[in-house]
C-alpha positions in Angstrom: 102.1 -62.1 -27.1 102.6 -65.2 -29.4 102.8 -68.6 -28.1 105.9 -69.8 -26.6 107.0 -66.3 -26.0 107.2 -64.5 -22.5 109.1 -61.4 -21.0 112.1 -61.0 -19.8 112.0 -60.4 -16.1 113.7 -57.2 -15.5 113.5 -56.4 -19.0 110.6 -54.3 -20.2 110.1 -54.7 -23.9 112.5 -58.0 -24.6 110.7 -61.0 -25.6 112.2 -64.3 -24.7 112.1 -66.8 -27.5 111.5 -64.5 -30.4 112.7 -65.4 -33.7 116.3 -64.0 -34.2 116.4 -59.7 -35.4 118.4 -58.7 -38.8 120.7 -56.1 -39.0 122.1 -55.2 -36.2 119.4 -57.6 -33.7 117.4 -54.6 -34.1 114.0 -55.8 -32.4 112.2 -54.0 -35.3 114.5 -55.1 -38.1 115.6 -51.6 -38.9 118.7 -49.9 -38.7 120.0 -50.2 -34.5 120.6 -47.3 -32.7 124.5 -48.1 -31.7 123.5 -47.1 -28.1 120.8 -49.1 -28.1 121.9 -52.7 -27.6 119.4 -55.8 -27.7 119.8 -57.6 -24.8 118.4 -60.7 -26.5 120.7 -63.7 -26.2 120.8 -64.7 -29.8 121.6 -61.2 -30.8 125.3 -61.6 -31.7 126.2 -58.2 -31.7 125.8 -58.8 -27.5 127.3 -62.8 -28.7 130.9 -60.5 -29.2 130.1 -58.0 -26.4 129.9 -61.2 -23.6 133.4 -62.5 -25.4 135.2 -59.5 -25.9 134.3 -57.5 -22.1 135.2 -61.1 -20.7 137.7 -60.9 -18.2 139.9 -63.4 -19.6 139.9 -62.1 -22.9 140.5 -58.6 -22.0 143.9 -59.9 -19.7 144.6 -62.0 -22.7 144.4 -58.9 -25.8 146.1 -56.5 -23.2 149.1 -59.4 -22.8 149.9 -59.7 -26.9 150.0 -55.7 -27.3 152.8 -56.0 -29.7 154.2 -59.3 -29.2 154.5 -62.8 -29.5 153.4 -65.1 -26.3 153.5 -69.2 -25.9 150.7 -70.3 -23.8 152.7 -71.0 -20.7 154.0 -67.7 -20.6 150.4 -66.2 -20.7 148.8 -68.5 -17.7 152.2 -67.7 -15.5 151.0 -63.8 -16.2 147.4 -63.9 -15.7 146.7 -64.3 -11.8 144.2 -66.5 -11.4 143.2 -68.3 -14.6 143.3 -72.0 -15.2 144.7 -73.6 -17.9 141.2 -75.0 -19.1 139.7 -71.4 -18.8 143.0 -70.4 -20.7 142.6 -72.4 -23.7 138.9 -71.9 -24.0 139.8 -67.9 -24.0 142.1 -68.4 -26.6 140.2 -70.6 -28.8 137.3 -68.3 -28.9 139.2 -65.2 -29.3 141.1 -67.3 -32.3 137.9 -68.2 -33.5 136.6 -64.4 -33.7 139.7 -63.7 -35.9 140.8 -61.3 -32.9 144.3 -63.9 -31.8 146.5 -66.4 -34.3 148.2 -69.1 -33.0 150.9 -71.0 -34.8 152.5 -74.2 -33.8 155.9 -74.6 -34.7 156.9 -78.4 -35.5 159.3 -78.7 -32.8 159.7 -81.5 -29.8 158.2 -80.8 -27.9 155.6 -78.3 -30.1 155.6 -74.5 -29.3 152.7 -72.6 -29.8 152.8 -69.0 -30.1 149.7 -66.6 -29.7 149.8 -63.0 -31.0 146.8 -60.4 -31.6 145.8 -60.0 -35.0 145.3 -56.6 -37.0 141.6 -57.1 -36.2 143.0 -58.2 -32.2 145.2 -54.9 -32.7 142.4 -52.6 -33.3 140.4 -53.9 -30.4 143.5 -53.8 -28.3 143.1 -49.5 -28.3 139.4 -49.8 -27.3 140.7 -51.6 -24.1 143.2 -49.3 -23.7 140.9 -46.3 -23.4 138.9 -48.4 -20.8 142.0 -49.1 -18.5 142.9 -45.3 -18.8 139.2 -44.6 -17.9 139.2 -46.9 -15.1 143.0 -46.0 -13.7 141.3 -42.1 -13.8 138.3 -43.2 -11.6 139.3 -45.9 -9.2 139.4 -43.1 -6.8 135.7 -42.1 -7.0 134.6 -46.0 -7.3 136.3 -46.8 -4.4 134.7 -43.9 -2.4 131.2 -45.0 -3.8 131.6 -48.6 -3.1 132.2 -47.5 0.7 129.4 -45.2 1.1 127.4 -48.2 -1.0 128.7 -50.8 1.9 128.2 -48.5 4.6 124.7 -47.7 3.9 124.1 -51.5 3.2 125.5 -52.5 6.3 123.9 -49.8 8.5 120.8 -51.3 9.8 117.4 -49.8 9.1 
């Protein structure tokens, strides 16, 4: 192992503190497997995974589905969010080219957030994971109390 390198607890085969992968943060700097993600911290492939599967972000992209939102209406919709955690959310997803915001020159200013066509295309990816997850709650919510029973049971 070179110096000022070390494993990844939990991880076999990830080196901490290894210089950044090309392509892809393919380990071996070849072409990735698409099922195979690096789990590497500067890999920005798993940079837009973290944003994107965020919470916030995915209340946020499923809000704008074909429309126009001001800020105030958003944080009144999303149970539970701040309005810090609310502007950082839609910074970064502006920043990933995924929401536009436009201030209109009014007083006071309005600001209006919609998805972009890159947001847009995203938006169906979340979609099939709501659909998933509205098919299964069932089963999860069976597993989670055989989980907590068995957990709770004493040995």
């Amino acid at each position: 192992m070179e110096e000022g390198t070390s494993k990844s607890p939990g991880t076999p085969g990830v080196t901490v503190g290894a210089p950044a992968a090309p392509r892809g943060c393919h380990p071996d700097g070849g072409d990735a497997d698409p099922f195979q993600w690096d789990t590497r911290e500067d890999c920005e492939v798993r940079q837009i995974l973290d944003r994107i599967a965020d919470k916030w972000s995915l209340l946020v992209i499923a809000l704008l589905e074909n429309r126009v939102v001001r800020f105030s209406q958003l944080r009144r919709e999303i149970d539970g969010v701040s309005q810090r955690m609310l502007t950082v959310t839609l910074r970064q997803l502006e920043r990933d080219g995924l929401v536009r915001r436009t201030v209109h020159p009014t007083v006071p200013p309005r600001v209006d957030y919609e998805l972009t066509p890159l947001g847009a295309t995203l938006h169906t990816t979340i979609r099939s994971l709501v659909t998933w997850t509205e098919l299964h709650q069932n089963e999860i919510a069976v597993a989670r109390e055989r989980y907590d029973a068995r957990e709770t049971t004493p040995a």
